[in-house]
N, C-alpha and C positions, 0 to 999 in steps of 0.2 A: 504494500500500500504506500504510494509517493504521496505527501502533498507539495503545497504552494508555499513558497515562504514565508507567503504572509501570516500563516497559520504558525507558522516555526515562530513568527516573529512575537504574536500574539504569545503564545508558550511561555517563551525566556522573559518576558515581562507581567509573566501573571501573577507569579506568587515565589518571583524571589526573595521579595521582604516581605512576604505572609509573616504573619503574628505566629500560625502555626510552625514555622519552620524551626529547624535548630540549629544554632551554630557549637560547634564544640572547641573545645580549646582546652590545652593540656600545657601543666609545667611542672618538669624535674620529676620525670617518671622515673623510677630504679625498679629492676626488675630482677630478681636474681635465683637462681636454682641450685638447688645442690647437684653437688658433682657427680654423687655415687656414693655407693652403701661404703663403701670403705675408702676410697680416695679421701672423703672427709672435705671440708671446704664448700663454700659455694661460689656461684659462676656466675658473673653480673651481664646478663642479655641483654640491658638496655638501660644506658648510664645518664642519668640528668635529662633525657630528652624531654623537648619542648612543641608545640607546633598549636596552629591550625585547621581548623575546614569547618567551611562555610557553606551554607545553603545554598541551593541551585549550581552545585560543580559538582564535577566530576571530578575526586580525589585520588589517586594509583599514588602507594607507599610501592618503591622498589628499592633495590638491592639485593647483593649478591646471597647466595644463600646462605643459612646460617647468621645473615645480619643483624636476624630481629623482628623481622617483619608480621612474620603473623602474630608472633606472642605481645608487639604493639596493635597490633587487630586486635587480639582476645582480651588484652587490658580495655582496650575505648568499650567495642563490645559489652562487658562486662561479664563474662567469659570466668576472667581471670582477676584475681587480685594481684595490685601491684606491692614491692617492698614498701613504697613510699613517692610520693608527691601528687596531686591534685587534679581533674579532671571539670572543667566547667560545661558546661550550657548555656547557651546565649546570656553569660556571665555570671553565671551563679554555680554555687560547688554543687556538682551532679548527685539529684537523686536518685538512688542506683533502683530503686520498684520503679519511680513512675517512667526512669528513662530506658526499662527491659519492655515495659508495657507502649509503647511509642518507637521500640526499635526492632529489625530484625539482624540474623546475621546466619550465613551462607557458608558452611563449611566448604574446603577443597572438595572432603571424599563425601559431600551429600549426596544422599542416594531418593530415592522416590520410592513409591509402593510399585512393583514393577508389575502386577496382573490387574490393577485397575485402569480407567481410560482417562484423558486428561480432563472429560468430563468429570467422570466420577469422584477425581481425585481433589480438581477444584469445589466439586456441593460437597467432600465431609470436610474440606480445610472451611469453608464458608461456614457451615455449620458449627465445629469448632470455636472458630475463631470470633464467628458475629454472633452467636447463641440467638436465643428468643427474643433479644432486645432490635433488632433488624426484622423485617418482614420477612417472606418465603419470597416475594416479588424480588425485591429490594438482593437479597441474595441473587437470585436468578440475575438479577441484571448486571449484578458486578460482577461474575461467573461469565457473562458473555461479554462483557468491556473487559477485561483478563484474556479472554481467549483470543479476542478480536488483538486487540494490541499486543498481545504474543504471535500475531500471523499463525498462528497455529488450528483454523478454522477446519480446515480441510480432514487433520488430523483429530478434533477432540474426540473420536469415538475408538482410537487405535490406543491399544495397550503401552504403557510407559516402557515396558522389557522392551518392546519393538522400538522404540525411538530412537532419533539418531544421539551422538554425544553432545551436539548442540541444542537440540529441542528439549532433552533432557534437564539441561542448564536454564532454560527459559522455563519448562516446567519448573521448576524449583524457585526459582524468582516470582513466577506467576502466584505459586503457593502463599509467599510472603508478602504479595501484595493485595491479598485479600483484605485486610484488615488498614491496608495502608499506611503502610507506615511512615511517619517522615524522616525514619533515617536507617539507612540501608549498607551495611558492609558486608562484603564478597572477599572472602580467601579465595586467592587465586580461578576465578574464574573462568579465564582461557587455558587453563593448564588439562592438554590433551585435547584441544580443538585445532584444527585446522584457521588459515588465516583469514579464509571465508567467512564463515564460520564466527570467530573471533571479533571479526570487525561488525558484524548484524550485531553480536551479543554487548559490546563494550559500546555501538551504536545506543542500539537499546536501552542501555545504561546511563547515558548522556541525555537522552531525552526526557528518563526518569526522571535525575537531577535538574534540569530547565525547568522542571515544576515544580521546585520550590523543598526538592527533597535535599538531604544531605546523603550523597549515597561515594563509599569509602574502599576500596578495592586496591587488596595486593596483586603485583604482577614481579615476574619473574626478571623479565626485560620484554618490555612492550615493544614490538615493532613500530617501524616510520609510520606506519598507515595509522594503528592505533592512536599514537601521540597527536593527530588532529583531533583527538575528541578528546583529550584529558584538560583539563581546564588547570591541574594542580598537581605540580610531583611534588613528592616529601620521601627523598633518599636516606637510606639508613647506611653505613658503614660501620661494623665492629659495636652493633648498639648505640651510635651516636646522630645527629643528624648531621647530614651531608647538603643539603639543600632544601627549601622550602619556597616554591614557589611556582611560575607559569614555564611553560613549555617554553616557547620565545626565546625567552629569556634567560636559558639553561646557557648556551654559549657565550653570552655577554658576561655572566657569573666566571664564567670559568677562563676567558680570555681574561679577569683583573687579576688573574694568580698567574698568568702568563702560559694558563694549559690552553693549546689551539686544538680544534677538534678538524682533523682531515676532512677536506672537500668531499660532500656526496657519503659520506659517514653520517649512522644514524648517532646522536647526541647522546641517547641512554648508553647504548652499546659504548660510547667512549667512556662516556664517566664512569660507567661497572668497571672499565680495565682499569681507568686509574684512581682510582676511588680507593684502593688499598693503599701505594704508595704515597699518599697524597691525604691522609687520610685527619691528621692534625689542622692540614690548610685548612682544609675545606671544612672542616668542624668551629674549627676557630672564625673564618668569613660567614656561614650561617651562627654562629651564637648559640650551636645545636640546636636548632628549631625558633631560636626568638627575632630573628631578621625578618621583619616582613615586607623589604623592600623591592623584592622581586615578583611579587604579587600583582599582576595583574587584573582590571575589570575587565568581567565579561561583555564582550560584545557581540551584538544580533547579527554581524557580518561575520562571525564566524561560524554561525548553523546555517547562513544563507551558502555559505563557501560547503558546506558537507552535505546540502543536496543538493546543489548542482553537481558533485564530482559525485555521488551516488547513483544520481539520472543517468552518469555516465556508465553506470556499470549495469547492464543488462541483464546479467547473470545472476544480483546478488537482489534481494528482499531487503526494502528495507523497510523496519517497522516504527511506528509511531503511534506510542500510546494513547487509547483515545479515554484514559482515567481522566476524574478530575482533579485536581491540583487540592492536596490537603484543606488549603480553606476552601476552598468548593464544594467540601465532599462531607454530608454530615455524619457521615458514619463516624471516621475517626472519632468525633465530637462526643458523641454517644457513647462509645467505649471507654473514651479517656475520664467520662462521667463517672464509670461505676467505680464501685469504693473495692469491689473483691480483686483478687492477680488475675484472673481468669474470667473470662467474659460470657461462660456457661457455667452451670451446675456442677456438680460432680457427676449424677446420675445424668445427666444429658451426655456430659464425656464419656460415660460407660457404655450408655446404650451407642452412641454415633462411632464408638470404636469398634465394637462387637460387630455391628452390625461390619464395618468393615473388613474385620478378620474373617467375618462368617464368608463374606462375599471372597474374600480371599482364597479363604478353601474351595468354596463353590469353583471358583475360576482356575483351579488347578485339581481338578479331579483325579490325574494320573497317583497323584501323593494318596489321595485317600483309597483309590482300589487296588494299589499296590498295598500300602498297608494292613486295608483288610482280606485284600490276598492272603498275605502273608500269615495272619492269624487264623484262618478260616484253614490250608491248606496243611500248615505246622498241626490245626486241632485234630485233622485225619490221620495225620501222622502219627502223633500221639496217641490218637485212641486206638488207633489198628495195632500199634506196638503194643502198648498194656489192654489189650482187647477182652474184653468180660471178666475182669480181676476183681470186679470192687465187690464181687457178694460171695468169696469163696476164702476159707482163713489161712490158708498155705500161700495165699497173693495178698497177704497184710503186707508185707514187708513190700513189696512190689507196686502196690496202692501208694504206700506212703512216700517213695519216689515219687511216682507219679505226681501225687500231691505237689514236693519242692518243686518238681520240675517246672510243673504250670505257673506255680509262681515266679521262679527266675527267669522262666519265658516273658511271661508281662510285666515286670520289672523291669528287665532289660530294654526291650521294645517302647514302653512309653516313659523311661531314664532316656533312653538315646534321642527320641522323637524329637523332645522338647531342647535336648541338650545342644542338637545341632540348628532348629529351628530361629529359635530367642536370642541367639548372638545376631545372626543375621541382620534382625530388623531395629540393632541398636545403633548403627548413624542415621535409621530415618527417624527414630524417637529420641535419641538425641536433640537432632535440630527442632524436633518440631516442640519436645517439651522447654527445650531454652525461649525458644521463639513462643513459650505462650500459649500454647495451643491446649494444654492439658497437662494437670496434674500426675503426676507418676504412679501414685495410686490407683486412680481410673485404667490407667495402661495397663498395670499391671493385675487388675480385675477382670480388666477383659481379655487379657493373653489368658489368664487361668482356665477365666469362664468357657472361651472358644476353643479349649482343648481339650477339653471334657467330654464331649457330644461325639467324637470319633474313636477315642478310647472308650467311653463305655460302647459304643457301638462293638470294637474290636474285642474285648474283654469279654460279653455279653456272648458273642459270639464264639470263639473258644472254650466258654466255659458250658456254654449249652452242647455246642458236638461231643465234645471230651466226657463231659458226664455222662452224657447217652450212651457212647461206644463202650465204656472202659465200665459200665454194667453196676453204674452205683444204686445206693437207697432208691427205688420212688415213692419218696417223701418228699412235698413242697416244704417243710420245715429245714431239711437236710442239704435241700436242691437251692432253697433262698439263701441257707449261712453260706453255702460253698460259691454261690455267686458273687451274695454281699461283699466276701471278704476279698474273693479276688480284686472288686471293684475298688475297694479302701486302700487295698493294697498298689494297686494300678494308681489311683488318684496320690495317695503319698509319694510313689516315685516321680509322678509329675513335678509336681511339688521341691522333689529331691532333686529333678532335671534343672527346674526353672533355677536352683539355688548354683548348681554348677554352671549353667549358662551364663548366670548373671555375673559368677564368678569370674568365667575363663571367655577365650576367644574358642571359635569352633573348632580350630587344629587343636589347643591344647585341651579344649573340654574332651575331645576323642584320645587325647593322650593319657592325660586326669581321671577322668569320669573312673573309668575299671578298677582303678587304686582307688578312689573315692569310696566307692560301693561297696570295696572287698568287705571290711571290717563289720560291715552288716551282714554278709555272707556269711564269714567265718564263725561268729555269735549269734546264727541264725536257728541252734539246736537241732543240727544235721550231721552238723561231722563233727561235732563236742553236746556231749548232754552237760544241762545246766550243773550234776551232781559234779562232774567230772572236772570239772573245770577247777584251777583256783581260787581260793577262795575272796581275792584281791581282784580278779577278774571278771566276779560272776556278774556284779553290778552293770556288765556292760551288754549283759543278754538282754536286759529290759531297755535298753537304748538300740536296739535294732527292730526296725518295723517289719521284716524280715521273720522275726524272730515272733515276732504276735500273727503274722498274717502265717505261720505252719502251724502254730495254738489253732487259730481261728478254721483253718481247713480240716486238721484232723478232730476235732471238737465237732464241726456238722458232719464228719462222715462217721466218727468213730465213737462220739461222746454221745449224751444225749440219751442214755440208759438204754443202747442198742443192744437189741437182744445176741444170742452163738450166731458164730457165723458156721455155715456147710462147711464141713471137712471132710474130704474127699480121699484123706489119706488115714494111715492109721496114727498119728497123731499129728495135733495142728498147736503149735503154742501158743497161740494167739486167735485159738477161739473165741475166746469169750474176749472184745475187743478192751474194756477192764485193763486186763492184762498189758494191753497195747498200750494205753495213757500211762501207766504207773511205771511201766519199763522206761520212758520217754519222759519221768518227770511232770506230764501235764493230767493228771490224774484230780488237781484241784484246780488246776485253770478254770476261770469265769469267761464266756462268751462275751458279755457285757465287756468287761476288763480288755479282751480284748477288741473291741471297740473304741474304747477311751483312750487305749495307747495309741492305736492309728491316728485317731484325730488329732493326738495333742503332739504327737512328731510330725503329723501334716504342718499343725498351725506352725510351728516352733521354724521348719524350712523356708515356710510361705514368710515368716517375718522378718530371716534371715535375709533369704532372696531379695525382701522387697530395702533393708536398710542398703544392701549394698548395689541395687539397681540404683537407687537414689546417691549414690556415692558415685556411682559411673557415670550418672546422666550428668555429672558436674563436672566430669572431667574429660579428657578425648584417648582415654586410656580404656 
């Protein structure tokens, strides 16, 4: 979509001194890190720096790698805490609620939901983000001005997995300007785009900011073509600032220290090279960030200069957002009113995320009939192996395998499920729970809730073939404990997965997990009875849920005052099943009891899990 310039011109004077807008400004940030668990010491990122950025520009911090750059991103952001020094807002010391509630911010490795469509993806971030205090109208229409100025029209019904690496990038910008923010930071945005590509997105971005946004973006080294759209560099070298100011004006700066930048050489690309040797000059000429003498005003003749040389380009899209400019627009207005961090309920977050997971599953169906393949074919297996054992007393001992077995079959299976699942979709809730969208609680209610419905499906299902073949009680009393408990048992490894997950990344949770598990395997009253054990030791049978969920199964096949069982030989030791529980220690086991311990090692995981998801979602670790 091309327009007129006079439209461009209209733009850059709407709302760059809007009331709404914000100017930031920063002085004598320190930033520093320890070194390492044993090296000792810490490591100063970012020494005294100083700077600006102001409403309606386009801001790109560069430098070389390891300068600083994003961990000065995640400090403005609010991301990160600095060691020390001070951060303003259109001159006032930043308050850090209302300015997370008024910003967003863009990880490098953000990711999307990749089986929903760009429709879909934009109504649950609307939904989220504008709660019931916007209309369904009012949503809808900023859902289709979002997609319209994303150019991305043609595609909102194509799955996010299918899109290209730039639509991607625009999806994700699109996400956070639902709510409108008026101040917008981008880690490395073009990092893994082509310079097509690159130049629509960083365009895009320019035209954000002519409205009055503050929008702040690292780059690596921006190409020539780029740097027609940056309004503002702020160079970092060895954590210090190296320049703050206008593009233009990059070689005038650098010809008063007597560096000449080569004819027909891109300007960034020079000063990266000499930005290390050079690295006191140039620190000491900018004041690390407090010179603002090279600061340039914006002028309308230079967005009339970027579409005409656009026009020129046949091949490339370009887009031009048709939002309204924060004061124009009364949503912001509305949200920035309410007194809560979150602009929905709790329960509006649970139900608008579920509904999403659920959708997620639906949209990936090969995952759930592989799974319940899996359990459905293992349950034939199974029963055809231990085939008519459960009502004959010379197959006690062979039952009661049986028993463990089903259980570390669904143990393992919905331990693994979750364990590989729940890392996965930690960079897209990440961004979105920093960015506002919903409390970690809610997320993590409705990852539990939505993975329930397919395990009991699978559980449910192995536990009914299994019983059937393998010729137990038919007794509903015997048939429901031996379900229940696989269920409780199924549902706590969940539980146990979601705590591993949250722990580890998916390589190591698959390295982890098996050592994780053991200790409940080992104390599970399989291969050690409780008598057996030390007596220092034994305390840790009742801390395996393992170890209740084999109480719980032998208890509805074997307890329960079942009468002899057939003996078909001339003698069976384990007729009278009595025998069986007192040999086994569980001869005073309570059914209830074990009830109580499944739930209260479910809750004890579940709370585990959730303190240390909320420890993750703070950090990019």
């Amino acid at each position: 979509m091309i327009v007129d310039n006079q439209s461009v011109s209209q733009e850059t004077n709407s709302t760059s001194s809007s009331e709404d807008s914000l100017n930031i400004s920063f002085d004598d940030i320190v930033y520093k890190v320890r070194r390492g668990i044993f090296s000792g010491g810490r490591k100063t990122v970012l020494n005294n720096v100083s700077g600006t950025f102001n409403a309606g520009e386009l801001t790109v911090i560069i430098g070389q790698s390891g300068a600083g750059k994003s961990s000065l991103m995640d400090i403005l952001a609010g991301y990160t805490t600095q060691t020390s020094g001070t951060i303003y807002v259109n001159g006032q010391i930043r308050n850090k609620e209302m300015f997370l509630r008024r910003s967003c911010y863009i990880l490098q490795d953000d990711m999307v939901q990749d089986l929903l469509t760009i429709q879909e993806s934009l109504h649950i971030a609307a939904e989220l983000k504008l709660g019931n205090h916007i209309s369904a109208e009012q949503k809808k229409q900023r859902v289709e001005e979002i997609i319209t100025s994303l150019g991305m029209v043609q595609a909102r019904n194509t799955r996010a997995g299918k899109l290209s690496g730039g639509q991607k990038k625009r999806l994700a910008i699109g996400l956070e300007l639902v709510n409108d923010p008026p101040v917008m930071f981008l880690d490395e945005p073009t990092s893994g785009l082509d310079s097509s590509i690159s130049k629509q997105l960083v365009y895009l971005l320019h035209l954000l900011a002519r409205q009055g946004r503050t929008v702040v973006v690292t780059m690596h080294q921006p190409s020539a073509a780029l740097l027609d759209m940056v309004d503002r560099l702020y160079a970092i070298v060895a954590g210090k600032c190296a320049y703050m100011g206008s593009v233009p004006l990059l070689l005038p700066y650098l010809e008063q220290m007597n560096l000449t930048c080569p004819p027909y050489h891109n300007p960034v690309d020079f000063f990266i090279e000499i930005c290390t040797e050079n690295e006191n000059q140039l620190v000491k000429y900018s004041k690390n960030g407090r010179d603002k003498q090279w600061i340039n005003n914006i002028t309308n003749e230079t967005d009339s200069n970027l579409i005409e040389k656009y026009k020129l380009s046949k091949n490339e899209e370009v887009y031009l957002t048709t939002l309204p400019p924060p004061k124009a627009d009364p949503t912001s207005k509305i949200l920035l009113s309410l007194k809560g961090t979150y602009p929905t309920s709790s329960w509006k977050q649970f139900t608008t995320l579920s509904r999403r997971s659920f959708l997620s599953y639906w949209r990936d169906p090969s995952f759930t009939l592989i799974i319940t393949g899996i359990h459905f074919f293992m349950a034939l297996f199974v029963g055809f192996l231990f085939y008519n054992i459960g009502q004959e007393a010379q197959y006690v001992r062979d039952n009661f395998n049986f028993l463990y077995f089903s259980l570390m079959f669904l143990m393992f299976t919905a331990f693994s499920t979750v364990s590989i699942r729940f890392p996965e979709q930690l960079p897209v809730v990440r961004r979105e729970h920093f960015n506002r969208w919903y409390a970690a609680g809610a997320y993590y209610s409705s990852t539990l809730v939505s993975s329930l419905p397919i395990q009991t499906i699978c559980t449910l299902t192995f536990a009914c073939v299994t019983y059937w073949l393998t010729g137990q009680p038919v007794e509903y009393t015997r048939f429901f404990g031996f379900c229940c408990t696989l269920l409780l048992v199924s549902y706590t490894s969940i539980c146990i997965g979601l705590f591993n997950g949250s722990l580890f990344t998916v390589k190591n949770g698959v390295i982890f997990g098996p050592f994780f598990i053991m200790p409940f395997t080992v104390f599970s009253g399989f291969f050690l009875r409780y008598s057996d054990a030390p007596f220092f030791l034994q305390w840790l049978f009742n801390l395996s849920f393992l170890k209740h969920g084999l109480v719980g199964l032998v208890i509805s096949i074997f307890g329960m005052n079942r009468p002899k069982l057939v003996c078909n030989k001339l003698y069976c030791h384990y007729s009278f099943p009595k025998k069986f529980l007192q040999d086994n220690d569980m001869s005073t086991e309570k059914y209830t009891s074990v009830v109580g311990s499944l739930f209260c090692i479910a809750f004890v995981f579940m709370l585990l899990s959730f303190i240390i998801l909320k420890c993750r979602l703070k950090s990019k670790w």
